[in-house]
C-alpha positions, -999 to +999 in steps of 0.1 A: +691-117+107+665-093+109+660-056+113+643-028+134+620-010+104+591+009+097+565-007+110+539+018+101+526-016+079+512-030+111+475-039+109+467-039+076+467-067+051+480-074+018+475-108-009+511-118-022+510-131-052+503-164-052+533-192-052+532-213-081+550-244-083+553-270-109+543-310-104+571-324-086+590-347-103+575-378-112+607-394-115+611-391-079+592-425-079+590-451-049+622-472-064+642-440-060+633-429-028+643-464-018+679-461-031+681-426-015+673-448+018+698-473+009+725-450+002+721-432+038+726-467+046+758-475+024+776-440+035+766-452+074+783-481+065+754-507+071+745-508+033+737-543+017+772-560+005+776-554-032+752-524-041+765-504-068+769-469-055+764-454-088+726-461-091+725-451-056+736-414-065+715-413-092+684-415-066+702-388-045+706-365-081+663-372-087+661-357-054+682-329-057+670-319-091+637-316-077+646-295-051+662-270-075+634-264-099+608-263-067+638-235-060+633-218-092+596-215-086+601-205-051+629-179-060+604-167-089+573-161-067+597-141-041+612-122-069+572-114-077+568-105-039+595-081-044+581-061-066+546-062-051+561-047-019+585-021-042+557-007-055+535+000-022+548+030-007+540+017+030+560-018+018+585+000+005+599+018+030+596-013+054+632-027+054+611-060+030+637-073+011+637-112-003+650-124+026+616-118+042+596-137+023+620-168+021+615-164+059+579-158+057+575-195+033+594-215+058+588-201+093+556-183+094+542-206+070+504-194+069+477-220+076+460-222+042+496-230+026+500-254+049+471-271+046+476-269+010+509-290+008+497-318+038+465-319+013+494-329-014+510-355+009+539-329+019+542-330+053+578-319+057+577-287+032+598-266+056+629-282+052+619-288+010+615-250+006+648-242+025+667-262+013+649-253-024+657-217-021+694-227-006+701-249-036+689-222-059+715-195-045+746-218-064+726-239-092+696-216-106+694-244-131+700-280-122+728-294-135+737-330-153+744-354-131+781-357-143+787-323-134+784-326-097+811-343-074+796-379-058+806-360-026+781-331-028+756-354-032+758-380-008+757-347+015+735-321-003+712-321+023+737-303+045+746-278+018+715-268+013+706-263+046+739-242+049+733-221+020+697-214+029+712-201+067+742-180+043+710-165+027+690-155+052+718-142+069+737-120+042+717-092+053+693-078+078+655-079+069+621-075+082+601-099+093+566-104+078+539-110+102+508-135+092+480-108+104+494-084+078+503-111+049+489-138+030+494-156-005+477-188-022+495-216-030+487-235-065+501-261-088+507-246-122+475-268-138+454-253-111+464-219-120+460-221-158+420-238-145+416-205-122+429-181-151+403-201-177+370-198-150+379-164-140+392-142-113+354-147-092+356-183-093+364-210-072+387-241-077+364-270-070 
């Protein structure tokens, strides 16, 4: 939900820091996204006769384990938001809360980002951060595979897009506007490489 605020922030512009996210998992392989498939399949009932359902989970878990650490580095970079905003006096009286930016990442995506994660062969990086920041809310760490009930994740898809809707919604927020905002968008190598050339130059 959002909020009527000061909106004396209007027409001017501020960097965010930049979101940082990890490589995603390379375990998260061809063969696993295959068995994810399959097991959509299984629960649909029109899975092959005989697959073990057990592997199939374990291709679901690869998934979702991604998910939560892109959610760590998501909830990270909002936390770092945060405090940019709490310490700008126009920001901080603005109603900007984290919220906000979670909302500003998925919905006002801006171009550069965008172009930035089709460049890395995400095309559907919408639903991954949501569903990232709403797995984050319960499990800021993943867990071991043992520890969470074959139910959850043959349907963790729907929990986390619950949870992120339960986050956004647990209390009114401001809504960021893409004239007045903007952040870069690097894996952590490529950071490290602009922290090594220098503030003035360039990734090539």
């Amino acid at each position: 939900m959002t909020q009527p605020a000061d909106t004396s922030w209007h027409g001017r512009r501020w960097d965010l820091p930049p979101l940082i996210l990890h490589p995603f998992d390379r375990g998260l392989d061809a063969a696993a996204s295959l068995d994810s498939i399959k097991l959509a399949l299984y629960l649909g009932g029109m899975g092959e006769p005989g697959l073990l359902k057990e592997p199939l989970l374990r291709a679901r878990y690869t998934e979702f384990r991604m998910l939560a650490l892109v959610g760590k580095d998501v909830m990270r970079w909002i936390a770092q938001c945060v405090d940019f905003a709490g310490r700008d006096q126009t920001l901080a009286n603005a109603g900007i809360l984290p919220q906000s930016f979670a909302d500003f990442l998925v919905h006002r995506t801006p171009p550069g980002v965008a172009a930035r994660f089709e460049s890395w062969g995400v095309t559907d990086y919408r639903r991954i951060a949501s569903r990232a920041i709403g797995i984050n809310a319960v499990f800021p760490t993943p867990p071991d595979f043992g520890v969470i009930s074959a139910e959850f994740l043959e349907e963790y898809y729907a929990y986390a897009d619950s949870l992120f809707a339960c986050y956004q919604g647990l209390t009114p927020f401001t809504r960021l506007e893409l004239a007045s905002f903007s952040f870069a968008l690097y894996t952590s190598d490529e950071y490290l490489s602009t922290l090594a050339c220098g503030p003035g130059d360039e990734l090539g």
